[in-house]
N, C-alpha and C positions, 0 to 999 in steps of 0.2 A: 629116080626117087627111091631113097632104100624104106626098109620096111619100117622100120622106128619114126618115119618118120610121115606116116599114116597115118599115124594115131593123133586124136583119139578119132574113135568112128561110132556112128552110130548104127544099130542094127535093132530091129522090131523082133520080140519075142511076145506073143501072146497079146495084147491088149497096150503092152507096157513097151517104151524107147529105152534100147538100155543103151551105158555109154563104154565102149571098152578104152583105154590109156594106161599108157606106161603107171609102174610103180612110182615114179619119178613124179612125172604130172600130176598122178594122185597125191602126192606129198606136196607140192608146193601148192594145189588147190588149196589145202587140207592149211597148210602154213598160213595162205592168204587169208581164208575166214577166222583161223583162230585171233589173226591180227586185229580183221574188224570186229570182233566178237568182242577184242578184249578193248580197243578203242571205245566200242558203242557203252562197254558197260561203266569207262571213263567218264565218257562225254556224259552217259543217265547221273555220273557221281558230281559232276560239276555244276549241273544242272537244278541237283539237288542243296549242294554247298550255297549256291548262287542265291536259290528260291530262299534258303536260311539266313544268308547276310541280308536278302531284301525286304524279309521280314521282319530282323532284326532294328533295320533302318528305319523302315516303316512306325515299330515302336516306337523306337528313339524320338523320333520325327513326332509321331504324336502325344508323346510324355512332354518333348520341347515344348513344342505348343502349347498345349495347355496350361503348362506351367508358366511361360510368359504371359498367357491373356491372364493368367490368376495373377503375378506379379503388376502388369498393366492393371486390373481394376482395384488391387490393394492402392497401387501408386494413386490411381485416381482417387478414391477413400479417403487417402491420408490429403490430400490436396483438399478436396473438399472440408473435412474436417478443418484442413489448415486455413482455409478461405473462410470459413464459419467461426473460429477464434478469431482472426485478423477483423473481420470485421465486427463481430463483436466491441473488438478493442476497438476500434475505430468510432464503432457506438460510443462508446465510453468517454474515449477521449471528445471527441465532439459533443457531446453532452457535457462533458465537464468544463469545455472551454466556451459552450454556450452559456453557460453556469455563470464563468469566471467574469467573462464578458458584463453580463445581466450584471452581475454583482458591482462588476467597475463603474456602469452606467447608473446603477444606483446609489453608490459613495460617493458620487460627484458632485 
C-alpha cells in the first residue's frame, strides 16, 4: 500500500475529528458539492416556476368557471324570458282563437 494512497485519514485533535486527504480529493469533494449546490438551487428554481404556472392555472380555472356559471344562468334568463313571451303569445293566440271560435258559433 503506498502512501497516497491512505488517505484520507482521520486523527483526533482536541475535542474535534479532523480529516487529512490529498489536494486532489479535496478538490473533487469541493467539485461534487458545488454540483449539488448548484442542482438544489435549480430544482428550488423549478419548483418555484412550477408553484407559478399552478397558480396561474388555478386562476384561469377559476376565472373559466365562473364565467361559464355566469353564461349558464344568463342562458337560463334569456330562456325563461323566452318561455315567458312564447307563452304569452300562446295566451294570445288562444284567446283570440277562443274569440274567433265564440264569434263563428255565434254568426251561425
Amino acid at each position: 500500500m503506498s502512501w497516497a494512497q491512505s488517505y484520507p485519514t482521520q486523527r483526533v485533535e482536541g475535542k474535534d475529528t479532523v480529516v487529512v486527504m490529498t489536494i486532489k480529493q479535496a478538490q473533487d469533494i469541493n467539485f461534487v458539492f458545488a454540483n449539488q449546490k448548484s442542482e438544489i438551487n435549480q430544482l428550488k428554481q423549478d419548483v418555484k416556476d412550477m408553484r407559478s404556472i399552478a397558480d396561474s392555472l388555478a386562476t384561469l380555472q377559476f376565472r373559466t368557471y365562473h364565467q361559464l356559471l355566469k353564461t349558464q344562468q344568463d342562458l337560463t334568463l334569456q330562456k325563461v324570458k323566452s318561455d315567458k313571451r312564447l307563452n304569452r303569445q300562446a295566451q294570445l293566440f288562444f284567446g283570440f282563437w277562443v274569440s274567433f271560435v265564440s264569434y263563428l258559433q255565434i254568426t251561425r
